[in-house]
Backbone as CSV, one residue per row, in Angstrom:
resi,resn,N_x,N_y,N_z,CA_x,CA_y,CA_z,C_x,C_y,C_z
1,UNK,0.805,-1.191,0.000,0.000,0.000,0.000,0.854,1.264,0.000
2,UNK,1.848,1.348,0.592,2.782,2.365,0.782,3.532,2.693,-0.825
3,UNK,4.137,1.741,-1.464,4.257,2.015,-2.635,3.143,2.542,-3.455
4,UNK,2.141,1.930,-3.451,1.132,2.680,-4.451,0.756,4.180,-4.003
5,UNK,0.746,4.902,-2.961,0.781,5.847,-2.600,1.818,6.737,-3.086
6,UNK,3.204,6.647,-2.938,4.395,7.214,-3.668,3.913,7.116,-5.029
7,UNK,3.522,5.953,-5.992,3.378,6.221,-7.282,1.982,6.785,-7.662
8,UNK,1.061,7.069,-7.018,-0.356,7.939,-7.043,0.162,9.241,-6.985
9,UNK,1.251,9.368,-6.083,1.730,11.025,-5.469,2.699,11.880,-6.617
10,UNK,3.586,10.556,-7.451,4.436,11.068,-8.296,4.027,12.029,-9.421
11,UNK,2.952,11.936,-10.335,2.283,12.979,-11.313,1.797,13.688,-10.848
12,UNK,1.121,14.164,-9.692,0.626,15.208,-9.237,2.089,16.637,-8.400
13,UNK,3.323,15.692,-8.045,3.912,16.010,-8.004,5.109,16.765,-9.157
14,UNK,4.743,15.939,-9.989,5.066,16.217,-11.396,4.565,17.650,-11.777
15,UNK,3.134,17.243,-11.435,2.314,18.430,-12.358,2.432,19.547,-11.622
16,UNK,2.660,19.550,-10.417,2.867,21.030,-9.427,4.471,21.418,-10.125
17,UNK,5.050,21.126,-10.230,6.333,21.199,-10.593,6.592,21.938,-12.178
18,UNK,5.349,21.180,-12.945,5.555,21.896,-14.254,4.815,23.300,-14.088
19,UNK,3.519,23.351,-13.384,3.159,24.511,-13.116,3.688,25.939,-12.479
20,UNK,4.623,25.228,-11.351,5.020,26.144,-11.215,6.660,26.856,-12.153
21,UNK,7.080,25.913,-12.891,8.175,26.539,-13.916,7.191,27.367,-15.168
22,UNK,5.969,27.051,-15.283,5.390,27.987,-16.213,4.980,29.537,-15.164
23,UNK,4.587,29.446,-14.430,4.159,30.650,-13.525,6.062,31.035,-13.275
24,UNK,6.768,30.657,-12.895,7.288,31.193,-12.934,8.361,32.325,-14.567
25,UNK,8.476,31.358,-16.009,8.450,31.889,-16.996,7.628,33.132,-17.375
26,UNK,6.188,32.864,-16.602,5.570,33.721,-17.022,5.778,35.050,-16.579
27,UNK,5.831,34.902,-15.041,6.012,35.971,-14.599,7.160,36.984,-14.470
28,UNK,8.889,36.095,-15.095,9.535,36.936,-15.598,9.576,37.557,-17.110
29,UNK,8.520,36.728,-17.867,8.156,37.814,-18.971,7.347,38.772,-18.789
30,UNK,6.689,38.922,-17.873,5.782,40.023,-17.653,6.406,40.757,-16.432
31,UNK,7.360,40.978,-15.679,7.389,41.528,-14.412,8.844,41.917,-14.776
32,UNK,9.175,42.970,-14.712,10.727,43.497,-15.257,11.564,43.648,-14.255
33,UNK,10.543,43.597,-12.678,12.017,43.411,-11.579,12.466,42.234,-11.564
34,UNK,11.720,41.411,-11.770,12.073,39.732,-11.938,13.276,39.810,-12.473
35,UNK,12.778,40.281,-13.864,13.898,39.840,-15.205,15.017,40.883,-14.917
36,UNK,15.200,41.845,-14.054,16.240,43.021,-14.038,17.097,42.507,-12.637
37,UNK,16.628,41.666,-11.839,17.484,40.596,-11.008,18.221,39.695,-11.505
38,UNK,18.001,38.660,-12.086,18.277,37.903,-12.949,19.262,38.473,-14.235
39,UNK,19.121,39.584,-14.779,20.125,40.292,-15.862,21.012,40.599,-14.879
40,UNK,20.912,41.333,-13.820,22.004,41.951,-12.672,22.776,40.740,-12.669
41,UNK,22.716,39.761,-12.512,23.173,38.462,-12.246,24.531,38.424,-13.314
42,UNK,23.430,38.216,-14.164,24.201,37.435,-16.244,25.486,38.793,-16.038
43,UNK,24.765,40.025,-15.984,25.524,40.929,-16.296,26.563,41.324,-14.883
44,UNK,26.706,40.928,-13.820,27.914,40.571,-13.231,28.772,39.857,-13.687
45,UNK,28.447,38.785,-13.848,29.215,37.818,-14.236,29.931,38.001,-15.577
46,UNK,29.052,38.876,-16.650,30.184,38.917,-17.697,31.207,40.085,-17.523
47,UNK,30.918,41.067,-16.093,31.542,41.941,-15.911,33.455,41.461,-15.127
48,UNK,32.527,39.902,-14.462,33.971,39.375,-14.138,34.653,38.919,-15.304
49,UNK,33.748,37.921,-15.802,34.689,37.383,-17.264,35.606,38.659,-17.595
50,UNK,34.825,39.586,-18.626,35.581,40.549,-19.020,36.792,41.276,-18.518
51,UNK,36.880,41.284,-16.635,37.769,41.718,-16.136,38.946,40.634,-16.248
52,UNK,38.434,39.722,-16.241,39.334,38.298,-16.074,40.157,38.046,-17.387
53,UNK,39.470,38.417,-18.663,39.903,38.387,-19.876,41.004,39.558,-20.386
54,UNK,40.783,40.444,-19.302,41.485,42.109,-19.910,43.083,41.243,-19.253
55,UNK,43.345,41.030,-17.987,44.576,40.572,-17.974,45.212,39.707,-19.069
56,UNK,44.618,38.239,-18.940,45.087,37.265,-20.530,45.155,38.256,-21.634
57,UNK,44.459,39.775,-22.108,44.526,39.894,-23.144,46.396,41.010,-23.388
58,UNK,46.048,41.417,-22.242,47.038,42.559,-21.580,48.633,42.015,-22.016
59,UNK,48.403,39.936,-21.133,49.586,39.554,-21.464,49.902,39.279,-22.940
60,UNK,48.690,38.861,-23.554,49.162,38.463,-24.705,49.680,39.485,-25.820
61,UNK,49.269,40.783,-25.603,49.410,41.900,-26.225,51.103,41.838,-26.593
62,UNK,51.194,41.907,-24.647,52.827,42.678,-24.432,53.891,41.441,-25.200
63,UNK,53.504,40.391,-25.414,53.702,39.042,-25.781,53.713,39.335,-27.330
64,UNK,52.744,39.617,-27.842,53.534,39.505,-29.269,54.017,40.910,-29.690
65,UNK,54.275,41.641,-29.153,55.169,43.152,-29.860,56.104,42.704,-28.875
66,UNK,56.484,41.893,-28.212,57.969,41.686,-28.064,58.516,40.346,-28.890
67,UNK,57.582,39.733,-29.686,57.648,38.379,-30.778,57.952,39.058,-31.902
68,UNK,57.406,40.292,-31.671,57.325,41.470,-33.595,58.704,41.822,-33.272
69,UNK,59.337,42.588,-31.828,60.721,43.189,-31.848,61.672,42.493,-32.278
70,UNK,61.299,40.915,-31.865,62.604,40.195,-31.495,62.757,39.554,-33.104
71,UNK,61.422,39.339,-33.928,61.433,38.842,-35.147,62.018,39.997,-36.320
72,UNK,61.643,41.265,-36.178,62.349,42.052,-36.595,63.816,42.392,-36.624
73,UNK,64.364,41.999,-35.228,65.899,42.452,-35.319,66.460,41.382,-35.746
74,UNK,65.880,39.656,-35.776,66.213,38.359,-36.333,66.689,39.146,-38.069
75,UNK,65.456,39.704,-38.305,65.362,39.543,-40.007,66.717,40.624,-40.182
76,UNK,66.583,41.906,-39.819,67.625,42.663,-39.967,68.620,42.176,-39.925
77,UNK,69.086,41.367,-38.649,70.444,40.792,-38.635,70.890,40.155,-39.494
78,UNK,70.002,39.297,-40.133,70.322,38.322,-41.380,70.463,39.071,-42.614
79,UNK,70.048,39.859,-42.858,70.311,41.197,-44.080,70.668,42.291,-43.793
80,UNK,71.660,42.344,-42.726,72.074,43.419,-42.889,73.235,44.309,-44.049
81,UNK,73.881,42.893,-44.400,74.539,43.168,-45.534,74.022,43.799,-46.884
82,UNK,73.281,43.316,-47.159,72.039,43.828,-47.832,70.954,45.156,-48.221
83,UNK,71.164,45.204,-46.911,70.295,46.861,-46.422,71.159,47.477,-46.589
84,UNK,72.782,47.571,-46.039,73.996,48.239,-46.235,73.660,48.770,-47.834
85,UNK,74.229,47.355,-48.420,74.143,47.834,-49.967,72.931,48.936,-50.249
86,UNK,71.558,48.229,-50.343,70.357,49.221,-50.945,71.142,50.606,-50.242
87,UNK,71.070,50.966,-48.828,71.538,52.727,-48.385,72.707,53.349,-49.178
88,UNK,74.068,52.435,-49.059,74.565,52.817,-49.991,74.294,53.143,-51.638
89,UNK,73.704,52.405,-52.691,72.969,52.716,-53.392,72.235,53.668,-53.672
90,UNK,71.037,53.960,-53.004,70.043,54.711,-52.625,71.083,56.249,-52.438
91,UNK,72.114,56.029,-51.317,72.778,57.240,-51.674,73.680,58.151,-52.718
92,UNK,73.843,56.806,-53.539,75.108,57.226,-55.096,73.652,57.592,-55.976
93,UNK,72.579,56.984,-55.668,71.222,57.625,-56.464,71.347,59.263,-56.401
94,UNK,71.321,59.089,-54.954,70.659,60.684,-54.747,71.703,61.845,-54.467
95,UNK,73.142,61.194,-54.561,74.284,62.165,-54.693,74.078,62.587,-56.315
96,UNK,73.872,61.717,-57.629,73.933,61.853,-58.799,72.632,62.860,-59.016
97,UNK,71.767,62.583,-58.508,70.216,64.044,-58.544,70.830,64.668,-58.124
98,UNK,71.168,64.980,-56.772,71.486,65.865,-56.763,72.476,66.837,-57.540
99,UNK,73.591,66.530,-57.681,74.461,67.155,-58.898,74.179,67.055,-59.961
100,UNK,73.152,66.594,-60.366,72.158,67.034,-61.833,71.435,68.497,-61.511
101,UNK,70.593,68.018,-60.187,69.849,68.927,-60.012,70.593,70.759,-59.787
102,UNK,71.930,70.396,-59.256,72.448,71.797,-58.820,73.314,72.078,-60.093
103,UNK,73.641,71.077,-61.376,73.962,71.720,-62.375,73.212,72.451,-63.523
104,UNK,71.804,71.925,-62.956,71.124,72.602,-63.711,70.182,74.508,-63.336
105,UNK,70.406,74.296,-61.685,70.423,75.539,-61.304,71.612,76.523,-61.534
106,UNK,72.444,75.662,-61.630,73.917,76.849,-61.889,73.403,77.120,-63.667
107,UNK,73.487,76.627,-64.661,72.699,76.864,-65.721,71.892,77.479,-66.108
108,UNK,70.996,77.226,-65.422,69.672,78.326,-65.067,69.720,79.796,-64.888
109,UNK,70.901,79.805,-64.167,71.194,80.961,-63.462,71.945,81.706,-64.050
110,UNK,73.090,81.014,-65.125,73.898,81.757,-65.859,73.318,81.763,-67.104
111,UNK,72.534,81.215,-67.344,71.764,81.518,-68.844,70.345,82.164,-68.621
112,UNK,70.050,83.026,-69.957,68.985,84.393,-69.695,67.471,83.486,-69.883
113,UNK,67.236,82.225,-69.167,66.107,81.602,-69.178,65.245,81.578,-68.055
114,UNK,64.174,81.938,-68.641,63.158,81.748,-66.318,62.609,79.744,-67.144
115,UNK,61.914,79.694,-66.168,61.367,78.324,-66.159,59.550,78.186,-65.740
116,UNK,59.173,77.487,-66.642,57.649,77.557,-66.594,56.758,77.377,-65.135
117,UNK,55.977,77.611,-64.821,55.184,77.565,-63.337,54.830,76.521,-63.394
118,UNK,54.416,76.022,-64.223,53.493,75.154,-64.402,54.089,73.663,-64.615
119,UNK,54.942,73.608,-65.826,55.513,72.308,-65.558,57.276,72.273,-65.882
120,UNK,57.531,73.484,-65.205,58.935,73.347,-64.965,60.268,73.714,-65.816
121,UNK,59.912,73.037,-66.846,60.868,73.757,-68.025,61.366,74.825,-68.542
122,UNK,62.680,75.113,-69.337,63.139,76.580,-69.499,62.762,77.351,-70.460
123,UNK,62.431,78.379,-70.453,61.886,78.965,-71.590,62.472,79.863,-72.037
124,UNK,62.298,80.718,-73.099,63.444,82.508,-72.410,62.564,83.301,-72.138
125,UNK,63.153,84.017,-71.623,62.845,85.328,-70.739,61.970,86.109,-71.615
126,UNK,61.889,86.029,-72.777,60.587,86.880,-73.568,59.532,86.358,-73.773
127,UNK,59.580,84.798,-73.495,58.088,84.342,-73.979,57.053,84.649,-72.874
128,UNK,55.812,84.502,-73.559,54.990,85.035,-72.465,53.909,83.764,-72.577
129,UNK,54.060,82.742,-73.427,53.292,81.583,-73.182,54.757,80.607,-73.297
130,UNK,54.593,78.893,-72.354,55.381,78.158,-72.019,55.406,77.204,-73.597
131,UNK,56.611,76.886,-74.493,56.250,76.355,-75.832,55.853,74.830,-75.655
132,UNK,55.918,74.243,-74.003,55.948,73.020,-73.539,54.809,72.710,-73.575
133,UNK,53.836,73.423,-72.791,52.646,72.958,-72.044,51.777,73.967,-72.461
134,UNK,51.969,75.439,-73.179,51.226,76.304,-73.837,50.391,77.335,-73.062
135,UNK,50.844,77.065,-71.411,50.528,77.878,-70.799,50.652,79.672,-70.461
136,UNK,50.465,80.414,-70.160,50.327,81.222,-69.679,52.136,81.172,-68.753
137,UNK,52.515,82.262,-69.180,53.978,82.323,-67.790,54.092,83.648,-66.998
């Protein structure tokens, strides 16, 4: 008799149980202090995560710009011979402009020519349009 009592008791127990997870659903869709307890909650907790995550992210930061420094001075070291050359280079470039460029101001200067506004070239000193570009001087 005692068993059949426990299993008479079990669905009704059941059914109080489902009832009250619907009354309770219900009433945090309709009742916003409910649901603004419950968010206070969620939203602590991602306030720890997030704090918890800013360190791991902090380290990993400082972690790879010292992986970028150390991979950078790797690569340099291995070409530095290399880079030498291009600067050197790069500088017999721009020693040769330049002494183009200042032989052609000494030129400039000793011959009776001005030079166009517009796109640079010499013209003489009487023209009053550029014969290059047909501008206005």
């Amino acid at each position: 008799m005692n068993n059949n009592l426990i299993f008479s008791t079990i669905p009704f127990i059941i059914a109080i149980i489902v009832i009250a997870v619907f009354i309770f659903v219900f009433s945090m869709m309709i009742s916003p202090k409910l649901r603004a307890k419950f968010m206070s909650r969620q939203i602590k907790s991602l306030k720890y995560m997030t704090d918890f995550s800013k360190e791991d992210l902090e380290n990993i930061s400082s972690n790879l710009g010292e992986v970028s420094i150390n991979s950078t001075k790797n690569i340099l070291d291995k070409n530095e011979d290399k880079i030498k050359d291009i600067t050197e280079k790069t500088a017999e470039m721009s020693s040769i402009k330049i002494e183009k460029i200042a032989r052609a101001i000494k030129k400039g200067l000793t011959e009776n020519n001005i030079f166009c506004k517009h796109c640079g070239r010499s013209i003489s000193t009487d023209s009053k349009f550029c014969k290059y570009c047909g501008k206005e001087v």
